[in-house]
N, C-alpha and C positions, 0 to 999 in steps of 0.2 A: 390120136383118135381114140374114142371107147363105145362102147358099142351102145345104141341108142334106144330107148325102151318106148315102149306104144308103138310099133311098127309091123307090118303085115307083108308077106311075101307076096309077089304075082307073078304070072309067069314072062320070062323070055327075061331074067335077073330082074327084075322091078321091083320095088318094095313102093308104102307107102307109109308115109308117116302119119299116125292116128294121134300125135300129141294136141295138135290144134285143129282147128274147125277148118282151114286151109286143105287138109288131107291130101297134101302135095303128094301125089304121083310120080316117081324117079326113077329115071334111067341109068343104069350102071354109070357110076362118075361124074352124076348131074348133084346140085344142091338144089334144097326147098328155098321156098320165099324166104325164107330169115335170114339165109347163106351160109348157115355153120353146123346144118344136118345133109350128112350125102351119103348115097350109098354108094358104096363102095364092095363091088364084085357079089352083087345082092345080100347085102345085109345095111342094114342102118347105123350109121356112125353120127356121135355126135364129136366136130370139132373143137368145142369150145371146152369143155371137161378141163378141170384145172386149171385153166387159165385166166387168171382177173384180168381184166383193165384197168379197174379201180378197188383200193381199199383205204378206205379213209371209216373214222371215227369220226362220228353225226350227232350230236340232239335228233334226240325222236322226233324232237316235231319238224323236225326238217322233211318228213317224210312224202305230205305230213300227217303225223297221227295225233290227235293232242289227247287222244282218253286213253291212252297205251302207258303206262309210267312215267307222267308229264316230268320234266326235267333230266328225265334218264339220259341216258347211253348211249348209240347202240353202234356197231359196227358191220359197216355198208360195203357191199364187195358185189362186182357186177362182171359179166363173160360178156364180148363181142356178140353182137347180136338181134333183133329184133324180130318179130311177125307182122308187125304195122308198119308204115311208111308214113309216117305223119309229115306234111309238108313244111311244119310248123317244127319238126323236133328239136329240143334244145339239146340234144346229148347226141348228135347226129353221127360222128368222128366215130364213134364206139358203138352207135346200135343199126347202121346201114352199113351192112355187111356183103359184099359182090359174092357171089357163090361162083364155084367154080375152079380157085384157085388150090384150094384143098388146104389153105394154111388159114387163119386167124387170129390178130393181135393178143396181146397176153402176155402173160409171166406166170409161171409156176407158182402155184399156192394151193396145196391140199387142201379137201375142208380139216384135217386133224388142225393143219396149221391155223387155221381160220379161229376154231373154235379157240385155240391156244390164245391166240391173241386178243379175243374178245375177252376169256379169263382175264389176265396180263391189264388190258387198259379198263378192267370194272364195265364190262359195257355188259349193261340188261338183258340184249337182245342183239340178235346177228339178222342184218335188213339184204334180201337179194335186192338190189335198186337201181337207179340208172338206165341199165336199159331195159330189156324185158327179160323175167326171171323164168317165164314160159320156154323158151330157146337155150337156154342153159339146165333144162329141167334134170337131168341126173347129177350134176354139180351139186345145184340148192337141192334136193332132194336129201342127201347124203350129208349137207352141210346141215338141213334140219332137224336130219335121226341124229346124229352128232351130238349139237344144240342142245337137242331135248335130254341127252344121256346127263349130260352136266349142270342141268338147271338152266338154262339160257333159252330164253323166248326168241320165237323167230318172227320173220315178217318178210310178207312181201308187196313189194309196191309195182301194180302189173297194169296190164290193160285189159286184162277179164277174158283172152282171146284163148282159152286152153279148152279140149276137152272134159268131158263128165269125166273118164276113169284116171286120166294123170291126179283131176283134181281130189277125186276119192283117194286117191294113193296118199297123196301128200297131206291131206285133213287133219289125222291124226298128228304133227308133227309143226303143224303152224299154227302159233297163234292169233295171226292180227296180219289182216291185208289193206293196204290204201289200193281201191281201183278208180281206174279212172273211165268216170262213165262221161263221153267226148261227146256227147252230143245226143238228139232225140231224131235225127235225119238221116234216114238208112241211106239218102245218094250221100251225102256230107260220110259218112262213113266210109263210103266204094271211092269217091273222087278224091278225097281228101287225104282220108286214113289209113286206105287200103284193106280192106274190111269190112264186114257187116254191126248191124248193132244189136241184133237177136242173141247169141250167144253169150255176148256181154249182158246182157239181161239176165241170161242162164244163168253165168258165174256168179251173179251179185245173189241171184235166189238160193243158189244152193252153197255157198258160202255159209250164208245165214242159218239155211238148215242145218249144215253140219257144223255150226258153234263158233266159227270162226268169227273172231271181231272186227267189222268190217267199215271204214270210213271211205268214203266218195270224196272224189276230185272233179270238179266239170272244169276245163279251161274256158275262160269265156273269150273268144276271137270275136272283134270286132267283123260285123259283116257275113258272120257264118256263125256263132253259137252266144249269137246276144237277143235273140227275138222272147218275146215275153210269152208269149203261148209256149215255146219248146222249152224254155225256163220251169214255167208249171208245170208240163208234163214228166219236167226228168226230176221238180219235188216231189209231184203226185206221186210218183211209183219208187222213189227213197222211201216216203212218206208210209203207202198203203202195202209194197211191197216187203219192204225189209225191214220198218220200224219207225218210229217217229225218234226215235233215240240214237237214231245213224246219223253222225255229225257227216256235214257235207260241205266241203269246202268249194270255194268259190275264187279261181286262180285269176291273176290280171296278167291279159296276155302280153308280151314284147317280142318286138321284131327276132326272126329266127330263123336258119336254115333259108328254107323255099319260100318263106312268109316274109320278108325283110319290107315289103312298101305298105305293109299294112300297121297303122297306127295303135302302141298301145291302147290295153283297156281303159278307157273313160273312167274314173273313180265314181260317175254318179251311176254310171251301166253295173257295177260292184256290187253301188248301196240298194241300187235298185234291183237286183237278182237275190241280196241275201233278205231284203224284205217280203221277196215272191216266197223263198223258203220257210221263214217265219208262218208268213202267214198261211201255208199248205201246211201245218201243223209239225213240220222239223223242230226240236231241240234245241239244236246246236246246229249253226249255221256259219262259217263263217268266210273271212273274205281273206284273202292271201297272196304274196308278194307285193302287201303296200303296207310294209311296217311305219306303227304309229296309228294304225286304222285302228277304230273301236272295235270293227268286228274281228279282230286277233283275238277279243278275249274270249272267254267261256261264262256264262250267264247261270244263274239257278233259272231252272224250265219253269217255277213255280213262281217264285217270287223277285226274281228279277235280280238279283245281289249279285256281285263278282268273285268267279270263285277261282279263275285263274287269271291272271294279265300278260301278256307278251309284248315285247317289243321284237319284231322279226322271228327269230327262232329263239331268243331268249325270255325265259320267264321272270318277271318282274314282282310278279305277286303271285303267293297260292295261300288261299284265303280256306282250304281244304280241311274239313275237321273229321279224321275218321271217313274220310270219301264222299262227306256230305256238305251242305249248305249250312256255315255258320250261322245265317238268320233262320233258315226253319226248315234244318234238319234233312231235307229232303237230299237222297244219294243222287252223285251225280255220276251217270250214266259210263261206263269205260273198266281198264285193270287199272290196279292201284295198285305204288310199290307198299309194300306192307305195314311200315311206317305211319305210312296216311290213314290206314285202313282202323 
């Protein structure tokens, strides 16, 4: 156990945890929604502190980020745990956590070790990912001041569900977040995801503000996040919100977890969502887990020319001059390893 930050005493031993917008209320011994913050004899613990489920070495664009140091590195390390209940989650085993029992899966991994390792295998960047890096927040937190001490960018790949002040805390110390904006339907949010979708609004605004580089994830579920009106409403506001320059990915859904009788995504429901984006004035739009599609690659916003190609998470072509469009000049939008620059 270590002791868990954003959290607020009540009386009769209660605390409440202020990391997420959940602001779970706990009784001596009880755990939050996620299952791996409890207090314990009135104070707040976090169970999950040091302990991975997963550390594997990734392509960034696994993440995916494709304007973060296209071809890089990065080393992916994720703690037991969740805030959402996605019915759909592909990472179920590791991020739906039962509270209560006072233990949670893992193995020992300091972040020193962490950072050690990302050194050791050349990775660019250290990614929290997998499950939710909001429920592990003093872990990644600590893994990011680290990070930054040694030149290593960090990232996280969330679902946008954390309060204002955790995410001021950590600002300074992250570079680049994939969120995932699930949908434009606040019931679709409560029924489905366990959650609302105003705060995740929050996070992607204020991200933005405080400099952080930011790409969008929408999964498109057959039946629940494929309607063309809520398509345009979640470019309009990537689009009028956070930038026309905010690549926004576009995922094909497959059976999973609590979703298993519902049919993957349709490849024309894809083409036909990343052309809603296009034409709502996005950038960079692209379509994802259907390697060989065109829109894997990265386009000049001006002139059309191909300035990155993937097949899956592999890069095929970087056509990159100095971070710009070989036909006419124009930069394309993201960090660049310096190399390209």
């Amino acid at each position: 156990m270590h002791p868990a930050l954003h959290a607020c005493k009540l009386p009769g031993d209660q605390v409440q945890c202020l990391l997420c917008p959940h602001a779970c209320i706990l009784a001596p011994g009880r755990s939050g929604l996620c299952g791996v913050r409890r207090n314990d004899g009135g104070e707040l613990t976090s169970l999950n502190y040091g302990k991975a489920v997963a550390v594997h070495v990734d392509p960034i664009e696994k993440k995916p980020l494709y304007h973060l140091y296209p071809g890089s590195r990065s080393l992916s390390v994720a703690a037991a745990g969740c805030n959402f209940h996605c019915r759909f989650c592909q990472n179920h085993e590791i991020s739906q956590i039962k509270g209560g029992s006072g233990t949670v899966p893992g193995r020992p991994v300091t972040p020193r070790q962490l950072v050690d390792q990302a050194l050791a295998d050349d990775c660019r960047t250290i990614s929290c990912t997998y499950t939710e890096p909001t429920v592990f927040y003093e872990y990644a937190l600590e893994i990011c001041r680290l990070a930054r001490e040694q030149g290593i960018d960090t990232v996280w790949v969330t679902n946008g569900y954390i309060s204002e002040a955790p995410l001021r805390e950590l600002a300074p110390f992250l570079t680049a977040a994939n969120v995932d904006l699930k949908g434009w339907n606040d019931e679709f949010y409560r029924s489905v995801i366990g959650g609302t979708l105003q705060p995740v609004l929050d996070t992607l605004r204020l991200m933005k503000e405080l400099g952080i580089w930011v790409e969008v994830t929408t999964l498109i579920v057959p039946g629940q996040v494929d309607g063309e009106d809520e398509l345009r409403e979640v470019a309009r506001f990537i689009c009028k919100e956070l930038g026309a320059e905010t690549p926004w990915h576009i995922s094909r859904f497959y059976p999973q977890y609590r979703f298993t009788e519902v049919s993957p995504t349709p490849l024309a429901v894809l083409q036909r969502a990343r052309k809603i984006g296009l034409t709502a004035g996005l950038r960079y739009v692209y379509t994802g887990n259907v390697p060989g599609e065109i829109g894997e690659n990265s386009y000049c916003h001006r002139c059309g020319a191909l300035l990155i190609g993937r097949y899956g998470f592999q890069i095929v072509a970087n056509n990159l001059q100095a971070g710009s469009c070989p036909a006419c000049g124009t930069g394309m939008d993201g960090l660049f390893i310096k190399e390209e620059m």
